[in-house]
Structures are given as structure tokens and as C-alpha cells.
N, C-alpha and C positions, 0 to 999 in steps of 0.2 A: 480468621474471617474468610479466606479464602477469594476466589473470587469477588464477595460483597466490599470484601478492601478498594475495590476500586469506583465503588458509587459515593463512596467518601467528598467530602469538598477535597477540592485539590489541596489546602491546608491543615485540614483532618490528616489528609494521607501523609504529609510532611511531618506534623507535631507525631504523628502515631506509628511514623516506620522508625523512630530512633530503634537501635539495633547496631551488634559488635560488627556487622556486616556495613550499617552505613556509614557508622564511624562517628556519628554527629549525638549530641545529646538537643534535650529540649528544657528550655528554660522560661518559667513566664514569669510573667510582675503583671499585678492588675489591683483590681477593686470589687470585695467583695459589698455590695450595695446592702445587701440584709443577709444576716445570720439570725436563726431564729431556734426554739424549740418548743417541745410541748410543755401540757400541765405543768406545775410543781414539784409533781411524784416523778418526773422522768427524772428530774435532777441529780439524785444520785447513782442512778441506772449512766450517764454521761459521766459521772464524775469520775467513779471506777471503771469507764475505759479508757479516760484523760493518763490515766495513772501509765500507759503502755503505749502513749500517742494512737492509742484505737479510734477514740472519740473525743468532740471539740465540745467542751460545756459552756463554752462564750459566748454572748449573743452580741450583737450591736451592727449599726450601719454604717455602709460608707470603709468598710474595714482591709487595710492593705494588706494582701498578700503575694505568695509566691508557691509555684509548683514545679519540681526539678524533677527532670526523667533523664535518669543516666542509663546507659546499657553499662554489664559486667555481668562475669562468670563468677557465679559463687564459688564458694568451696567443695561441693560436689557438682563441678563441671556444668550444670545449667548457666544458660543465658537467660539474666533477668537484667530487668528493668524498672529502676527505683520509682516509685511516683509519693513521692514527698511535698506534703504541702505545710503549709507556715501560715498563720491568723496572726494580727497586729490589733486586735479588738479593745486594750487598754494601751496607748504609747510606752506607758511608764512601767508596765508590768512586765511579766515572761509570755512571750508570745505562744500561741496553742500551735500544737503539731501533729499534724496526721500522720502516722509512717504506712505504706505499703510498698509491697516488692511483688511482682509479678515475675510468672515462667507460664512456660509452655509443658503441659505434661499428659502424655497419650491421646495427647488429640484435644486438650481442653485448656482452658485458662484458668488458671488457678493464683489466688491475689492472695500472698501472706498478707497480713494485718500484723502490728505493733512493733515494737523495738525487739521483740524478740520472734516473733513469726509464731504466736501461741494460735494465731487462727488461720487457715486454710480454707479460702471461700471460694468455690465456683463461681463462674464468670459468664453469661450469655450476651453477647454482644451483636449488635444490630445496626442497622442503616435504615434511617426514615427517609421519607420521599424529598427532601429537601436537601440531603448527603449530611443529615447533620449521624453523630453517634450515640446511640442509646446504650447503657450498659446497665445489667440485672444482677442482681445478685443473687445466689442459691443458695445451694445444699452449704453448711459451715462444719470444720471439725476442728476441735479442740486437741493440741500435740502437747504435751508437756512432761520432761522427764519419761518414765513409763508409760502413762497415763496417753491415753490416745481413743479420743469418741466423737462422736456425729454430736456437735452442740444443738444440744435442744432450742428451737425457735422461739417460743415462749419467752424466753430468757435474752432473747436477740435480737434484729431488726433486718427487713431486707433493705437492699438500697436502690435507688434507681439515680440514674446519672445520664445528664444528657446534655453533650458539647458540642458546639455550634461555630459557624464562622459566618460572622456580618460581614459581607463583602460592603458594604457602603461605608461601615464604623472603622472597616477592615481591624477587628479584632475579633476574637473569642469569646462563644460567650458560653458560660456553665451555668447546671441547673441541677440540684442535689436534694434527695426528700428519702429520708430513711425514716420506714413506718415498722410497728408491730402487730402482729395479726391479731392483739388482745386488745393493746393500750392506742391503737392508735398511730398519728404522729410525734414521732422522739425529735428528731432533728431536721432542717434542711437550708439550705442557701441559695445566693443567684450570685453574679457578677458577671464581668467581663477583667481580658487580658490579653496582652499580647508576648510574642514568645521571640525566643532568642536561638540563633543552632547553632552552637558552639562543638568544635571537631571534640570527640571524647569515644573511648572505646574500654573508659572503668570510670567508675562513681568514686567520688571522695570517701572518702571514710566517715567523716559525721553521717551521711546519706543512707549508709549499709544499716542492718541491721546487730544489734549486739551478739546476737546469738542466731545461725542459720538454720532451718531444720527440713530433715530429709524427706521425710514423709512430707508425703501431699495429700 
């Protein structure tokens, strides 16, 4: 982000510099107020990316979760940055789980997606006039095996994200809406949370990904 790193809420800048250099991770616990999605027909478009923690198919309010950002060096030498999130939307059931893992690469941000990093999404990141964080989604490409392409949009969803700190509530607050340029809106949520900096300069192992991949 460069310079705009620093129009950040000063707590923005804290939860967002985790890094092998500062040595701290970031941990929150909060309450997702509504999880929500679209139509009927989106159902199984979320359900087969439930399958990879790509995408959350649960809906309901009031729903506890958690988002863990560890820094660690892959296995090819980048420094990334887990951003793992966890839904509690039925008590009794398996909680839903978002997996991504972020780097830095030629100049851009680049956010694997799933347990296995099968998606590589560009990243545009922003500072609105309040220091809260906007984050965009872009261009997506599909890694697997051989196989290696610009995933078709049609078939996908951009996402927009935008995290905030209430200095009054003194918490966090998130805002998530992934639409498709055909069908519409597919998913999105709101809550709040607050976070924890625990000293870390590698992610546990549940956190990592199964499978790392080179290509960006």
C-alpha cells in the first residue's frame, strides 16, 4: 500500500503490519451479526467451494467467529500471511472455514484461496476517508497440477471487503459482499471483533495450507 499504509486507523495499521519482521500475529474473536446469501440457485455454486474452505454456505445471525493472521515463509521462500477465518453458524455442527494465505509478488498482492491455494486472486487495496480498509478483488487464476488459466468470471465472484475500527465500541468492524457480474449477489456478512497480538514469526500448521503453489 505504500505510503497509504499510513492513513490507516492506527489499529488497522497494527492488525495489518503482522509480518516475520514484526514478529507479532493477529488474532480476533467476534460476532458475525448476519451471514447471508443469494437466490436458491447460488446454493450449490457455495457449496462446491465449501468443499476447499473457498466459500461459507451457512447463513444465520448472531454467529461466533474467529480470524487468525500468522506470518511464515512458505516453502518457496515468500513471506505470507495466513488469514483464516472460522463460522460457528450451527453450535452442534462443523464449523465453516474460509482458508486464505497472502504474499507479496512483483509489486502486487496476491491471495491464494483454499486448502490447497487452487486459486490466485489479485488484490487492490484502498484507504477511504475515514482510515477504514477497502479490499477488491480482481483478475483470479486457476493452478492445478499442469493445468494453469485465468478463471473465467462468469463462473466466479468479485468480493469487496471493508474493515473498520469504532473507536467508541473500540472494536472492528467487517463488511463482506461477493457478487457476480450475471447472477448477482452470491454471499456477504457484517460483524464486529476484537483482536489479540500474540509474539509469532510462523503459523501453526492446521492454519498452512495442504498443498503450497508456486505460481502466482
Amino acid at each position: 500500500m505504500g505510503a497509504d499504509f499510513e492513513r490507516l486507523h492506527p489499529m488497522l495499521q497494527k492488525r495489518f503490519g503482522v509480518g516475520l519482521d514484526a514478529g507479532y500475529a493477529c488474532v480476533g474473536s467476534g460476532t458475525i451479526t448476519r451471514i447471508r446469501r443469494g437466490p436458491w440457485w447460488t446454493v450449490p455454486f457455495l457449496q462446491f467451494g465449501r468443499l476447499r474452505n473457498i466459500l461459507v454456505a451457512e447463513v444465520g445471525e448472531n454467529v461466533p467467529f474467529t480470524v487468525e493472521n500468522y506470518p511464515y515463509r512458505d516453502p518457496f521462500g515468500r513471506e505470507t500471511v495466513t488469514f483464516v477465518r472460522e463460522y460457528r453458524a450451527r453450535p452442534s455442527g462443523r464449523p465453516a472455514r474460509f482458508d486464505a494465505t497472502m504474499i507479496l509478488h512483483d509489486g502486487r498482492i496476491v491471495d491464494y484461496l483454499g486448502t490447497h491455494q487452487h486459486l490466485a486472486v489479485d488484490l487492490d487495496l484502498s484507504v477511504d476517508p475515514d482510515g477504514a480498509l477497502r479490499l477488491r478483488s480482481g483478475v483470479q487464476r486457476f493452478h492445478e497440477g499442469p493445468a494453469s488459466f485465468r478463471f473465467p468470471m462468469i463462473a466466479s465472484g468479485y468480493a469487496e471487503l471493508v474493515e473498520s475500527y469504532d473507536d467508541a465500541a473500540e472494536c472492528f468492524r467487517i463488511r463482506l459482499e461477493v457478487r457476480n457480474r450475471v447472477c448477482g449477489f452470491l454471499f456477504g456478512y457484517e460483524g464486529t471483533f476484537m483482536c489479540e497480538f500474540p509474539p509469532a514469526t510462523d503459523a501453526p500448521t492446521r492454519l498452512k495450507p495442504r498443498r503450497h503453489e508456486r505460481r502466482a
